[in-house]
C-alpha positions as CSV (number, residue, x, y, z in Angstrom):
1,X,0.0,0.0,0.0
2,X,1.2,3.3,-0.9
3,X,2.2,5.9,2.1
4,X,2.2,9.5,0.7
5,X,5.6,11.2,1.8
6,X,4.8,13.9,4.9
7,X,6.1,17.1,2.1
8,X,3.1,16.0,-0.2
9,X,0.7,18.6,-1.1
10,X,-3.1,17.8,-0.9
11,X,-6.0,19.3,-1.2
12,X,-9.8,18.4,0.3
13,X,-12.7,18.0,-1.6
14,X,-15.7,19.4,0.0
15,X,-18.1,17.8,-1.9
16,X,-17.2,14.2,-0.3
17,X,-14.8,15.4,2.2
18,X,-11.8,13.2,0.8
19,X,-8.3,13.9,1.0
20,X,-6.6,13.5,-2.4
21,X,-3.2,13.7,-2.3
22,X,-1.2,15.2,-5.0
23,X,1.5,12.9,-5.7
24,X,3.7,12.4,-9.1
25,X,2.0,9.9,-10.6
26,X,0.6,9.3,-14.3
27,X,-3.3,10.1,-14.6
28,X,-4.0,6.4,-15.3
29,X,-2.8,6.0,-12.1
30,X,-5.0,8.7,-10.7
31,X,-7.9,8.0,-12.5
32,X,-7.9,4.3,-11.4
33,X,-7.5,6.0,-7.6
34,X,-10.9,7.9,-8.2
35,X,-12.7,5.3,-9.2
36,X,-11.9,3.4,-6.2
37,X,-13.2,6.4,-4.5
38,X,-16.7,6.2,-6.1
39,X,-16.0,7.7,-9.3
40,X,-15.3,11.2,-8.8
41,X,-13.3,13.4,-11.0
42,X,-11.8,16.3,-9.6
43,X,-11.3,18.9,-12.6
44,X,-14.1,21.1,-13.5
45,X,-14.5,23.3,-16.6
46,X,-15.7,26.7,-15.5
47,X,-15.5,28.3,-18.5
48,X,-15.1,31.7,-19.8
49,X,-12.5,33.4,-22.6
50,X,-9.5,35.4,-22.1
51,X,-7.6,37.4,-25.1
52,X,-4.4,39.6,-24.7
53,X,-3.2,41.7,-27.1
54,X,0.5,43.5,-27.4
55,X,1.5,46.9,-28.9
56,X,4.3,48.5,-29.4
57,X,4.0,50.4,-25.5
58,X,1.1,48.9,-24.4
59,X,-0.9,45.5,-23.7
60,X,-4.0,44.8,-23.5
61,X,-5.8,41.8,-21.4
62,X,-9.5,41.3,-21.4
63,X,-12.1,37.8,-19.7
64,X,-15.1,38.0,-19.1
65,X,-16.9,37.7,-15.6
66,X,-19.2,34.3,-15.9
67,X,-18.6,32.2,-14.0
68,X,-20.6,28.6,-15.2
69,X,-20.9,24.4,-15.2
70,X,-23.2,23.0,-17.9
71,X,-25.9,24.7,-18.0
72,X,-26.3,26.3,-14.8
73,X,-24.4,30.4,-13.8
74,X,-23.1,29.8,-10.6
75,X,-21.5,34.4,-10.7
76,X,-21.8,36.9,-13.2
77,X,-19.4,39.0,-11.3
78,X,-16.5,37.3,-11.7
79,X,-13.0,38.2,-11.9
80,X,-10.6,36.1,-14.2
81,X,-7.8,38.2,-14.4
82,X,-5.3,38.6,-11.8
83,X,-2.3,41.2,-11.3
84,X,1.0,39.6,-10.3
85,X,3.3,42.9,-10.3
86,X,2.7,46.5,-11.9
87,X,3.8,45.7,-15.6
88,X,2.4,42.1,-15.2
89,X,-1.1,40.8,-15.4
90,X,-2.4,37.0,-15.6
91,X,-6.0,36.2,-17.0
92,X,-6.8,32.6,-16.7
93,X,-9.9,29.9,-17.7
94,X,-10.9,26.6,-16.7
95,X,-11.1,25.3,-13.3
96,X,-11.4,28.1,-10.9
97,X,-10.5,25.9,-8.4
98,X,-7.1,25.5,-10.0
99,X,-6.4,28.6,-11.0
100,X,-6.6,30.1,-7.4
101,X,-4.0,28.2,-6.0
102,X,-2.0,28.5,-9.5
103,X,-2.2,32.1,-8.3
104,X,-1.8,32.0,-4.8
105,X,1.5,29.9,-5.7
106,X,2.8,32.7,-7.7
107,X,2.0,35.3,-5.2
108,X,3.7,33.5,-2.7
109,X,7.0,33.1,-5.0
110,X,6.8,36.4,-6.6
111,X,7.0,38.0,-2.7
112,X,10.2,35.7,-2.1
113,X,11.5,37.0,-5.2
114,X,11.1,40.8,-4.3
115,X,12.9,40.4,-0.4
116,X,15.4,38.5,-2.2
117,X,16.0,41.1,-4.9
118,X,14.4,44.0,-3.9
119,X,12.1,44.7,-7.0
120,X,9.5,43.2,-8.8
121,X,9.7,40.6,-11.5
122,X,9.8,41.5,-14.9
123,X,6.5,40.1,-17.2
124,X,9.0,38.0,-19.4
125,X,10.6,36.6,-15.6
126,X,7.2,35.7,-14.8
127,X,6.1,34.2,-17.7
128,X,9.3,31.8,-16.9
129,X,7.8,30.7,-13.4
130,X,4.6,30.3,-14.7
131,X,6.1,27.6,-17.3
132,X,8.1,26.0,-14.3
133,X,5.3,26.3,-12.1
134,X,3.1,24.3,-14.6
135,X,5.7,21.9,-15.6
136,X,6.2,20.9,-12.5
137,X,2.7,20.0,-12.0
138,X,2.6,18.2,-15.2
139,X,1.6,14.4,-14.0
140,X,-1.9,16.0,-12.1
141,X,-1.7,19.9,-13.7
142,X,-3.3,22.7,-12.7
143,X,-6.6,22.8,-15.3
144,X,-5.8,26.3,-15.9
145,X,-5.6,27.6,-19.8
146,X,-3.4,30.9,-19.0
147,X,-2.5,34.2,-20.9
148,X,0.3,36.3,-19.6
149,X,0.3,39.8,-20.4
150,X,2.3,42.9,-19.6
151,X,5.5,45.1,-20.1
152,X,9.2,43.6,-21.0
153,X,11.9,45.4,-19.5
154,X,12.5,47.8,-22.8
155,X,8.5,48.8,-22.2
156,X,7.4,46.8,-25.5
157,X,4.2,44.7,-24.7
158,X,4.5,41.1,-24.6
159,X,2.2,38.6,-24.8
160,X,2.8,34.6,-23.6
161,X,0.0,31.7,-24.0
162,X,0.5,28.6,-22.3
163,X,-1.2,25.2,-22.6
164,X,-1.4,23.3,-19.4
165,X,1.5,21.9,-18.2
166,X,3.4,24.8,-18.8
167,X,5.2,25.1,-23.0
168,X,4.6,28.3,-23.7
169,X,5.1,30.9,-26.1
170,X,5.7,34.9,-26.8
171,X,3.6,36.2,-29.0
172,X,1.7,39.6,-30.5
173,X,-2.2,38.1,-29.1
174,X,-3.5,35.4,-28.0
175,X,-6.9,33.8,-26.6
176,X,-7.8,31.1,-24.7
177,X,-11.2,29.7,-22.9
178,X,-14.4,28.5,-24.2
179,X,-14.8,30.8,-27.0
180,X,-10.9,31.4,-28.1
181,X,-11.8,29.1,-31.0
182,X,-14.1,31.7,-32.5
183,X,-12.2,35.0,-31.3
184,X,-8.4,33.0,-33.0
185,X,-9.9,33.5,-36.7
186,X,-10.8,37.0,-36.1
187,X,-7.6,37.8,-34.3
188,X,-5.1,36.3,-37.1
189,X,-6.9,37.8,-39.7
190,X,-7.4,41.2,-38.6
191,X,-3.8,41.6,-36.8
192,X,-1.1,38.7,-38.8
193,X,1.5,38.4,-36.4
194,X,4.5,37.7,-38.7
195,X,6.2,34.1,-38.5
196,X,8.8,33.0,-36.0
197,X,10.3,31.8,-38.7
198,X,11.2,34.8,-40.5
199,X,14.8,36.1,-40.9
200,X,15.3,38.6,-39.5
201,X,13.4,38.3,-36.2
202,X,10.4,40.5,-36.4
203,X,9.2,42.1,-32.6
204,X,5.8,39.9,-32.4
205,X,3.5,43.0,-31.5
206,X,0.6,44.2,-33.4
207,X,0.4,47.6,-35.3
208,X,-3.0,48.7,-33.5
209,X,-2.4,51.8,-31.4
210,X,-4.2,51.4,-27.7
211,X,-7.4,52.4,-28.6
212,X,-8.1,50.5,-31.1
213,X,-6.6,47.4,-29.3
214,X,-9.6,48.0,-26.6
215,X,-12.1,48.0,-29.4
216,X,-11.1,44.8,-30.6
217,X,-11.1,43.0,-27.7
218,X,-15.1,45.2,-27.7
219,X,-15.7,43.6,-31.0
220,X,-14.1,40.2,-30.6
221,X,-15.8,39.2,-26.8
222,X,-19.4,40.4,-28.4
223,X,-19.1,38.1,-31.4
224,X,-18.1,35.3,-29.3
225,X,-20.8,36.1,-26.9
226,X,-23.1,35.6,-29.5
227,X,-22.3,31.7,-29.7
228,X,-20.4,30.7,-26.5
229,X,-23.2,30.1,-23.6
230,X,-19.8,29.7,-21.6
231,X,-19.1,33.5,-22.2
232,X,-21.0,36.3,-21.4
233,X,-22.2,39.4,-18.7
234,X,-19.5,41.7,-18.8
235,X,-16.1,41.8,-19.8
236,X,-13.6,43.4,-17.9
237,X,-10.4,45.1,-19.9
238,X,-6.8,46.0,-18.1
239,X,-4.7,47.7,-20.0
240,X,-0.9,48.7,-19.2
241,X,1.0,51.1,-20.2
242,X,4.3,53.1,-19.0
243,X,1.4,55.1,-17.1
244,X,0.2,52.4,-14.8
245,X,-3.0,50.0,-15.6
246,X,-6.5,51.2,-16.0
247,X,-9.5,49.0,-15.9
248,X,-12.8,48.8,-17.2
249,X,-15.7,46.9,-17.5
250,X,-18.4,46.3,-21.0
251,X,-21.7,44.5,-20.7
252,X,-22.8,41.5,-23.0
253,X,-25.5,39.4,-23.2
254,X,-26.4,37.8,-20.4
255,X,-28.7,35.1,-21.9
């Protein structure tokens, strides 16, 4: 029989009050484990859509506030988006669960970081720990579908899209959540990031100015509200700049 190590994390599941420990094992192994338990499943999809979109001194990053299972709304005030230093902003869907202690881990290294160095990480630093961070949770990951958006240290935006167990990539915009499949299409065609494989490296932001950055993310999160139940209410918009952030909040359907 297997005795979980005294430094394993775990984490309680109030539905059945179990203890599930969170041990480096393959999920074969773990799903056999939950069926021996009854059958439950621990990851959730709670749905929702997140975009992010770099200029040349500016970034954009947008998600909108349902929060949903199947059919039912469980918030329509809720926040996907979550500010890890002044230049550096993380907007994330899929299990909220998840994604609050994805945050709370970073928060609690990002702290250790500034006594250690006295300053804040840079967004491209971050974007490294958030790969780590994912990576090493790759045998039972965080169900968390995150974009990283923010200032480099030259004050260009930069944008970084992740899957979920942590490869990630810079790039000029990016969406992910329920609806990312129909926001991608409008995104590539209206802003053609140019190819990594080009010669000589091109800076991968797009050529909108700030403005009309925001009123793409308007258009894009109102199309997709038209066809993603999983999306909808209000969408809230950060945008940073060598000013500071400023926020703000668009309604959408809420049907």
């Amino acid at each position: 029989m297997y005795t979980p190590s005294p430094f394993s994390r775990y984490e309680r599941s109030e539905s059945r009050r179990l203890v599930i420990w969170r041990t480096p094992f393959s999920s074969i192994y773990l799903s056999s484990i939950f069926q021996a338990m009854g059958g439950d499943w621990v990851y959730e999809n709670n749905g929702g859509t997140c975009v992010a979109i770099a200029g040349l001194d500016y970034c954009v990053v947008a998600g909108d506030t349902r929060l949903s299972v199947g059919y039912s709304i469980y918030t329509r005030d809720y926040s996907k988006i979550c500010q890890l230093a002044d230049k550096c902003v993380l907007a994330s869907s899929g299990f909220q669960g998840d994604i609050k202690a994805l945050q709370k881990n970073l928060a609690a290294k990002h702290l250790t970081y500034q006594h250690q160095h006295s300053k804040q990480m840079s967004c491209p630093a971050m974007a490294q720990l958030l790969s780590n961070t994912l990576y090493y949770k790759r045998f039972f990951p965080y169900y968390a579908f995150n974009v990283l958006g923010g200032l480099d240290n030259e004050g260009k935006g930069c944008v970084f899209t992740y899957d979920a167990v942590g490869s990630y990539e810079r790039v000029g915009y990016s969406a992910q959540g329920s609806g990312s499949t129909l926001i991608m299409p409008v995104l590539d065609n209206q802003l053609k990031s140019p190819s990594p494989l080009l010669l000589p490296a091109r800076d991968a932001v797009t050529p909108l100015s700030e403005s009309e950055a925001v009123d793409m993310v308007k258009d894009v999160f109102a199309s997709a509200t038209e066809r993603d139940i999983y999306t909808g209410d209000k969408v809230e918009i950060i945008v940073i700049n060598a000013a500071g952030t400023r926020r703000e909040f668009i309604e959408l359907r809420k049907d």
